[in-house]
SERO-4910 file (N, C-alpha, C, O; in steps of 0.05 Angstrom, whole numbers):
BEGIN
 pado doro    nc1    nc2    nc3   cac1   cac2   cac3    cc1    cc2    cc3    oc1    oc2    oc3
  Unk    A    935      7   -235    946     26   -253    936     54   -246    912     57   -241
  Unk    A    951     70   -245    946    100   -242    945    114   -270    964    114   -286
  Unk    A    917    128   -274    927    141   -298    908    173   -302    885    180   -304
  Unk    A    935    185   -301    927    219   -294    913    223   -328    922    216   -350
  Unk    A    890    235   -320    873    250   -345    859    283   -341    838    291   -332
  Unk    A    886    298   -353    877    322   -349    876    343   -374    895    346   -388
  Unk    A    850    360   -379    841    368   -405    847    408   -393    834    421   -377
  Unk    A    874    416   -412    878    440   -411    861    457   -436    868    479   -444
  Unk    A    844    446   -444    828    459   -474    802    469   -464    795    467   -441
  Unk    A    789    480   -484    758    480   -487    737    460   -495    713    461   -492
  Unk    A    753    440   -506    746    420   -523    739    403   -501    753    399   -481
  Unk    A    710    391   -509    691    369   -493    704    343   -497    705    334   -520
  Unk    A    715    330   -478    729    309   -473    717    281   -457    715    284   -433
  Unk    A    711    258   -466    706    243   -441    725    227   -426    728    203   -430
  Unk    A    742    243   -404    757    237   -394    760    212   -384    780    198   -383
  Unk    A    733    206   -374    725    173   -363    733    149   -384    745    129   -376
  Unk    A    727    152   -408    726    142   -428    767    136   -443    779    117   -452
  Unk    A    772    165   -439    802    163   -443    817    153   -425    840    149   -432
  Unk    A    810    147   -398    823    140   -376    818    100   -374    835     82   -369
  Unk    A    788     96   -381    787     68   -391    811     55   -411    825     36   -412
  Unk    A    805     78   -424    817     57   -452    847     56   -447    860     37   -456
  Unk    A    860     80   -432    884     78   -428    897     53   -411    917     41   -418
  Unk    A    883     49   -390    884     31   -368    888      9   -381    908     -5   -378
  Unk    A    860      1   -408    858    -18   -421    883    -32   -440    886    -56   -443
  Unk    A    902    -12   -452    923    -15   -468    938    -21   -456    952    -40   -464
  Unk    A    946     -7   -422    962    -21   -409    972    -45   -402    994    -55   -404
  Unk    A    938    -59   -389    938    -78   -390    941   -102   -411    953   -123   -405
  Unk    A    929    -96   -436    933   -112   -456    961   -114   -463    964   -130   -482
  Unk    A    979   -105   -455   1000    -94   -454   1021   -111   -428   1045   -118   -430
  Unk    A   1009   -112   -410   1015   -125   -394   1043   -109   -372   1066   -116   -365
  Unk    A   1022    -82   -370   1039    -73   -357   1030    -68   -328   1009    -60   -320
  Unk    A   1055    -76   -312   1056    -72   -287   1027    -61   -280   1015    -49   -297
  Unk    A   1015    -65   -254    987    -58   -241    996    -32   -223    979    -18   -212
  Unk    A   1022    -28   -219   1028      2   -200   1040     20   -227   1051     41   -221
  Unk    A   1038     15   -250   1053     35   -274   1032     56   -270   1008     55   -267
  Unk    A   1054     85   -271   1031    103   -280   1036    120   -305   1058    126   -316
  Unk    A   1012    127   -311   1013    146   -334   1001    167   -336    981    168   -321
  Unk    A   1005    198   -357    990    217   -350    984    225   -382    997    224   -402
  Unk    A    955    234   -375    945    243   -413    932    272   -406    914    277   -389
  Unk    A    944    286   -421    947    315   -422    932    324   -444    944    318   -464
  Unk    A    905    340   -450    900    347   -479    913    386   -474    915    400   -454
  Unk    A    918    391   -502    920    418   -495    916    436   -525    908    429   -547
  Unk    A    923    455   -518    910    465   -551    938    469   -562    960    463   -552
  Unk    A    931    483   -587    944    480   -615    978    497   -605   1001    490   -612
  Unk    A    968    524   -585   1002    530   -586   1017    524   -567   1039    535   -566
  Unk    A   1008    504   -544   1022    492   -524   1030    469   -532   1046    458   -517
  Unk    A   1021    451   -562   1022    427   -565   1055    446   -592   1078    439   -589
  Unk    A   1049    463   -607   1069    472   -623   1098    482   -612   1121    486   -621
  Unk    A   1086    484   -589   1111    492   -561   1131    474   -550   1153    479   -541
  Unk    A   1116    446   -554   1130    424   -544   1137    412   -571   1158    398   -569
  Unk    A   1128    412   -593   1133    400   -619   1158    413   -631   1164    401   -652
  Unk    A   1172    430   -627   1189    450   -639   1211    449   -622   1231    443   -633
  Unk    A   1214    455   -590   1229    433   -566   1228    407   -571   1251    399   -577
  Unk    A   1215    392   -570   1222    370   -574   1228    349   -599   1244    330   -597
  Unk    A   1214    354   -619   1217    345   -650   1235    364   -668   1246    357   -689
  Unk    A   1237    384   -658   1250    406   -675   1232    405   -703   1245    399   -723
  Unk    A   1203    410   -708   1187    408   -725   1174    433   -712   1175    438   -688
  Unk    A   1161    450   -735   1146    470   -733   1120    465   -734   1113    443   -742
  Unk    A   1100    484   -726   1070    466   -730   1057    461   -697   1071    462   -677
  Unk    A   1029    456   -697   1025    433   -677   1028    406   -686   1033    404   -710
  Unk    A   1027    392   -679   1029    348   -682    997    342   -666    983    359   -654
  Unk    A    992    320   -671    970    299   -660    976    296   -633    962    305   -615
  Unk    A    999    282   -631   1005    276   -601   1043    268   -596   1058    256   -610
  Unk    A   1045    277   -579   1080    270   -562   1068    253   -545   1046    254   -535
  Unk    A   1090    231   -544   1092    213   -523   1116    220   -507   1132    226   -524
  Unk    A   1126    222   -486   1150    227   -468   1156    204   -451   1143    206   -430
  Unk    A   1170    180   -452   1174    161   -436   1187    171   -418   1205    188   -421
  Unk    A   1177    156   -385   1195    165   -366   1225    149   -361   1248    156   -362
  Unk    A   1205    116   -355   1222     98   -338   1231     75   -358   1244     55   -351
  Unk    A   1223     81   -385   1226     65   -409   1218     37   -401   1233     18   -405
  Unk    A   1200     36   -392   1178      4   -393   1162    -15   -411   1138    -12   -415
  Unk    A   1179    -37   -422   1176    -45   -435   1150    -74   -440   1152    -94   -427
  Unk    A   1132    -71   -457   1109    -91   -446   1117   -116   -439   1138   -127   -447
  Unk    A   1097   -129   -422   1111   -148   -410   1093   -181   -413   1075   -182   -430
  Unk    A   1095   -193   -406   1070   -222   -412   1056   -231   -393   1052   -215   -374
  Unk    A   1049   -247   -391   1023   -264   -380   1041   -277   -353   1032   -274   -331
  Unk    A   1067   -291   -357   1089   -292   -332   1092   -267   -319   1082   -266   -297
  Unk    A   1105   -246   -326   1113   -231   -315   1105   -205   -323   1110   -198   -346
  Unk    A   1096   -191   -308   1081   -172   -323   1113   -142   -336   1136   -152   -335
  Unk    A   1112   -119   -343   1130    -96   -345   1136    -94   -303   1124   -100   -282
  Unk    A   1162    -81   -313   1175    -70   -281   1147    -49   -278   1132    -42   -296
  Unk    A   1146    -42   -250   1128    -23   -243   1142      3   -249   1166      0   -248
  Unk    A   1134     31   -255   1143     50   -251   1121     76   -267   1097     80   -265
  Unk    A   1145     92   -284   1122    113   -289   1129    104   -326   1151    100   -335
  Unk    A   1112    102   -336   1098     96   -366   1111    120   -375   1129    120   -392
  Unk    A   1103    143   -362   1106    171   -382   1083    186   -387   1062    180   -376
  Unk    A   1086    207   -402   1065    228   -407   1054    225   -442   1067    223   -463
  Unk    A   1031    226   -440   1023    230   -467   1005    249   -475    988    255   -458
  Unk    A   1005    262   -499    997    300   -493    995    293   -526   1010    284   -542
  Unk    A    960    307   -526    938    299   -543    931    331   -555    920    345   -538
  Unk    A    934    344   -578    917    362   -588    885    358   -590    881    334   -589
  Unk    A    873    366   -590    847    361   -601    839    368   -628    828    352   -644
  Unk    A    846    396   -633    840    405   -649    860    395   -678    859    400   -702
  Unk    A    872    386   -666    891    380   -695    880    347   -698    877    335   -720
  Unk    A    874    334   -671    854    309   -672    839    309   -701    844    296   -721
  Unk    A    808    339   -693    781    340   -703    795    347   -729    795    326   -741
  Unk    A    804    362   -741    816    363   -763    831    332   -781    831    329   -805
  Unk    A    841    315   -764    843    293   -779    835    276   -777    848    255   -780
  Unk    A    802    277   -769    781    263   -756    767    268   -781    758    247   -791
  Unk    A    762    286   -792    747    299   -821    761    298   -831    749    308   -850
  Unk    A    788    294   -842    799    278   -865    797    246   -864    798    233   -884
  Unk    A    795    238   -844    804    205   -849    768    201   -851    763    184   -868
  Unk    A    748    210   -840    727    209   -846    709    199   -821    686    190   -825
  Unk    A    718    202   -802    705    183   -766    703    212   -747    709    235   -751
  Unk    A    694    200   -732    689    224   -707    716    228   -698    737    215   -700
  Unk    A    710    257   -685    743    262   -666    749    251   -646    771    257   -636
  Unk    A    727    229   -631    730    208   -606    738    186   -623    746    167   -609
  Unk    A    739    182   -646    751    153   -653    782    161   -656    801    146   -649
  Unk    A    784    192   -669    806    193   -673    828    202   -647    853    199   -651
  Unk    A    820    210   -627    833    212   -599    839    185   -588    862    179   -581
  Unk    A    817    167   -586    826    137   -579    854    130   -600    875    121   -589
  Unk    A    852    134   -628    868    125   -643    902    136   -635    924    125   -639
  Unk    A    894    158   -624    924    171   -618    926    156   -591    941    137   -590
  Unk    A    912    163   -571    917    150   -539    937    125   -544    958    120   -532
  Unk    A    922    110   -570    933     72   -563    960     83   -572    980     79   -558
  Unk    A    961    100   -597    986    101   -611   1008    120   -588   1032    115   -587
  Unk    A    999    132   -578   1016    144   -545   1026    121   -538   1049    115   -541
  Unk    A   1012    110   -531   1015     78   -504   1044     66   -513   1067     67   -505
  Unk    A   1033     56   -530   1057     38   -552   1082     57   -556   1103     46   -549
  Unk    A   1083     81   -564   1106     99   -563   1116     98   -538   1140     93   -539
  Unk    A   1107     99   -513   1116     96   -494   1130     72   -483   1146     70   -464
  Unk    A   1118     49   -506   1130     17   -493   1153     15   -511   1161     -8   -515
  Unk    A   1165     37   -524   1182     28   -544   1182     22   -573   1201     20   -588
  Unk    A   1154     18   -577   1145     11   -603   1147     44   -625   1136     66   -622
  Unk    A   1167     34   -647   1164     57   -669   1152     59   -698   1150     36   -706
  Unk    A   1146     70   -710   1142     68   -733   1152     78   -765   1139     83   -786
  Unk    A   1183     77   -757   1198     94   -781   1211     70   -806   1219     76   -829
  Unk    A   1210     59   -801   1207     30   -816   1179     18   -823   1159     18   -808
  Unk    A   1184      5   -858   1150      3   -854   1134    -24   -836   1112    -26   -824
  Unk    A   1158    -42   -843   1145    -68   -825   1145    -60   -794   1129    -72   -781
  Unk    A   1164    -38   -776   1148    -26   -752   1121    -18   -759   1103    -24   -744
  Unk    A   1117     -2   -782   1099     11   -776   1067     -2   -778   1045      2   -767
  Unk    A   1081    -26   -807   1052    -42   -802   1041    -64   -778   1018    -71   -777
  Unk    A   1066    -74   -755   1068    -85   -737   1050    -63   -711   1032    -72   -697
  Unk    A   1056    -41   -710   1052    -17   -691   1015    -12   -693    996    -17   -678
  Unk    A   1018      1   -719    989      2   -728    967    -13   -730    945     -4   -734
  Unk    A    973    -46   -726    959    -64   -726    951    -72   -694    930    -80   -683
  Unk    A    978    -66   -685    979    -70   -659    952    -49   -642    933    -57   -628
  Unk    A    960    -18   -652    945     -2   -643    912    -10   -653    898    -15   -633
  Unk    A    904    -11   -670    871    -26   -687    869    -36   -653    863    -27   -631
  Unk    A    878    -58   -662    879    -86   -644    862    -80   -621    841    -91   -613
  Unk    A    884    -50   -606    886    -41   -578    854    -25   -582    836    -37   -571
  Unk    A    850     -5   -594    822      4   -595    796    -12   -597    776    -11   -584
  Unk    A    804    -32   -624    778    -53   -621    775    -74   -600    753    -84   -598
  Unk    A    795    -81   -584    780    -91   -563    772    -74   -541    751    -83   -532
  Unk    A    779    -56   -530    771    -36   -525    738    -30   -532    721    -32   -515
  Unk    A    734    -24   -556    710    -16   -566    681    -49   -558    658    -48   -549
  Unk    A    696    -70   -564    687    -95   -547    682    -88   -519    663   -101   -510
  Unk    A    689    -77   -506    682    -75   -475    664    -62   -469    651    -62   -448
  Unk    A    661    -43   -495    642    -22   -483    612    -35   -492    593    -23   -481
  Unk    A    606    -53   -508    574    -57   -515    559    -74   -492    535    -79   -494
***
């Protein structure tokens, strides 16, 4: 798996760490071993730039996911087609801000967006509530084992 990690902010990032876990979702995921993907952080008016183009919503957002090749997860037979996953593009600062509401650090809450990227990318939505409690559980899921690898 290829997976581009590039930080356009000021904000202290562990890229290493975001590039793990991304890899990690993939896989759990069962996607293709040549898929690639790219995670973009950027600040508040490049993320409101693309949120207003592309959501037609005013504001910055948490995170856009952009599918490329629409790759859908795949199983333990056969893994997803190879191709490109897509782009996923991370505020920070709108992160750390709902990192101190929900009450956790802004690295729990960046992982929390990354998984929730991933899954947007595989197709998975959350505008329905049984999507959304299927999605969200899914995403937990994707971070806590994740967070298992690292002790």
């Amino acid at each position: 798996m290829t997976v581009e990690v590039v930080n356009e902010t000021t904000a202290t990032i562990d890229l290493d760490t975001v590039r793990a876990l991304a890899e990690h979702c993939m896989a759990a995921m069962k996607v293709h071993p040549d898929a690639e993907l790219a995670v973009i952080f950027v600040d508040e008016v490049a993320m409101e730039k693309l949120h207003i183009e592309w959501m037609e919503e005013p504001g910055p957002t948490d995170v856009l996911s952009f599918p490329m090749d629409e790759l859908r997860p795949g199983s333990d037979e056969r893994p997803s087609d190879p191709g490109l996953l897509g782009d996923i593009v991370i505020c920070p600062t709108v992160a750390e801000s709902q990192a101190k509401t929900a009450g956790h650090s802004t690295d729990a809450e960046i992982r929390w967006l990354l998984a929730h990227g991933v899954l947007h990318l595989l197709g998975f939505d959350h505008a329905e509530p049984e999507e959304e409690r299927a999605m969200f559980a899914l995403q937990r899921q994707l971070v806590d084992t994740f967070a298992e690898t690292e002790r």
